[in-house]
N, C-alpha and C positions, 0 to 999 in steps of 0.2 A: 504519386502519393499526394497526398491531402496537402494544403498550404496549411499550415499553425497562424494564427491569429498571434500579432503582437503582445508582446505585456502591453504597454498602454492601450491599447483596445480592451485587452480582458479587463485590467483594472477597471475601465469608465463605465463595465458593463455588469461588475462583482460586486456590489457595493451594496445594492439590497439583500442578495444571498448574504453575506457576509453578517447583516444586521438580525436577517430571521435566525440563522444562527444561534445566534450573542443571546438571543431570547428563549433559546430552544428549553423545555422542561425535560425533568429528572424522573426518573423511574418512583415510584413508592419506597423498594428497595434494594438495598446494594448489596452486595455480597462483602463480609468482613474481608479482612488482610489482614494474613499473620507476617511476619518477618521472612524477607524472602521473595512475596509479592506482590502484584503494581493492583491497583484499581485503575481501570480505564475511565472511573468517575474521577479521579486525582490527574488523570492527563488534560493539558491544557490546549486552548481553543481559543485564537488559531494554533494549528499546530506547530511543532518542534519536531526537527532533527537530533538526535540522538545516538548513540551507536549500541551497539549489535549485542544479546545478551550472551554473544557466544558466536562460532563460526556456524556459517549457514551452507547448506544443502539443498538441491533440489534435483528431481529424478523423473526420469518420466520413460515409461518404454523400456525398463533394463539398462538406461543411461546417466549417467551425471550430466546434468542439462549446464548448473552454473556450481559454484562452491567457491567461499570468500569468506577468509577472514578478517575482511575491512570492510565488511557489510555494516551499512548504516538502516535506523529503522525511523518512520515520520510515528509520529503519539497524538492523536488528535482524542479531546471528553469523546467519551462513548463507545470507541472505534479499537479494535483488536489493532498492536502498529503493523504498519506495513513496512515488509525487509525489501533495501534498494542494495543493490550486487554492483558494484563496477562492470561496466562491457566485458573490460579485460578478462573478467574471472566467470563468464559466461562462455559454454562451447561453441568455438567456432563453426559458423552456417547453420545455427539452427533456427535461428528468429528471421522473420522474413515480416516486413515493413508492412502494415496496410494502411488502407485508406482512412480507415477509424479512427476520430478524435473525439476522446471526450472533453470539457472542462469542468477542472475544484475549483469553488471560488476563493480559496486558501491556498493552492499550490499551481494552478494556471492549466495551459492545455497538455495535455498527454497524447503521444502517438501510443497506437498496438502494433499489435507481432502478433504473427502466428508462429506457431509450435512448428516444425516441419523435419522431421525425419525419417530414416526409411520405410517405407511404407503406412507414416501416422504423420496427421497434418491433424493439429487442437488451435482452434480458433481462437483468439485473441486470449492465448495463454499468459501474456505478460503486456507489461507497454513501460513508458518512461517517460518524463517531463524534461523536454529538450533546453526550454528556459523557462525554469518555473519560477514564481513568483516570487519575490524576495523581500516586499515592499514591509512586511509584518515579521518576518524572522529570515537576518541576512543570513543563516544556515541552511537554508532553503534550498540556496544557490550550489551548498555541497552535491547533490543528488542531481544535477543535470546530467543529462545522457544514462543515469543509472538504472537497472532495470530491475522493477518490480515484477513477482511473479502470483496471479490468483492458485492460491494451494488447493481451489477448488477443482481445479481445471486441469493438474497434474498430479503425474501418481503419488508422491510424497514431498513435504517440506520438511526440512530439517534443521531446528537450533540444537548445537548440540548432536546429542543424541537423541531430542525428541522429537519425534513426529508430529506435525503441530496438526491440528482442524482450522480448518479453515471459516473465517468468520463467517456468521448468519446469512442467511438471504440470496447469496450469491452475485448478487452486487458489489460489495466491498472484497479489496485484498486482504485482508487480515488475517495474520498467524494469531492464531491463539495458542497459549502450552499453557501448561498446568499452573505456571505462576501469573495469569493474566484472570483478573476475578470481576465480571460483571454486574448484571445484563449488559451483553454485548446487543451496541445497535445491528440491524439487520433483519432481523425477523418480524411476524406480524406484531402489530401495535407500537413500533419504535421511530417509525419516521419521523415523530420531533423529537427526536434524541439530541 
């Protein structure tokens, strides 16, 4: 598997991403919030840890993949949150390590996983920040080893009892449900979200 780049390396390397960011523009318009819920215009940047609006689900193949109810979610402006599960409450042997790493400049490097059950392998269906960054929110550091799942890339996610969509573009993890009220970044025209 891939070596992970230090924090102090990513730090000394995040520092301009981080600033284009901070400057990033706003949509023309937002969609109202009634009582109930969030604007992801109202979520702050850099992001926050969080918890869970409810116990989480996810399924994939006829299976319960992970289900936890100490699921914690990161909230970043723009961005549907993304739900992080404990190992623990993940099915044993289904994630298989790859070489793939990407880096946030807000939360540090991420390994992936493939999906892999009988007879179905989903490429980098999940992944997790082994030691994510803590330098801007020491809550950060809750989510290590946790794993996130793209609800793009598997058959259902679940808050609750809702079935979430999964955010724009297919690039980002984001659960969206019916109380997350955008534009959500991801789709065309949003990349300086």
């Amino acid at each position: 598997m891939q070596k992970i780049p230090d924090k102090k390396w990513l730090l000394e390397r995040v520092g301009g991403a981080r600033d284009a960011w901070r400057n990033s523009v706003r949509p023309a318009r937002i969609e109202p919030v009634a009582a109930g819920e969030e604007s992801v215009w109202d979520y702050p940047r850099p992001p926050q840890v969080r918890g869970a609006l409810g116990p989480v689900r996810v399924e994939h193949a006829g299976q319960v993949i992970a289900k936890s109810d100490r699921a914690l979610r990161v909230v970043e402006t723009a961005g549907a949150p993304v739900y992080f599960v404990p190992r623990d409450d993940v099915a044993d042997g289904v994630l298989r390590e790859t070489d793939y790493v990407t880096v946030c400049e807000w939360k540090g490097a991420a390994v992936h996983y493939d999906l892999v059950l009988p007879g179905v392998r989903v490429e980098h269906a999940a992944f997790a920040y082994p030691e994510p960054l803590d330098d801007l929110d020491a809550n950060m550091a809750r989510i290590a080893g946790w794993v996130a799942f793209y609800p793009a890339r598997v058959d259902a996610c679940f808050v609750g009892s809702e079935k979430v969509v999964p955010q724009p573009g297919g690039y980002y993890a984001g659960w969206v449900t019916r109380a997350i009220k955008g534009p959500i970044k991801g789709g065309p025209g949003s990349q300086n979200w």
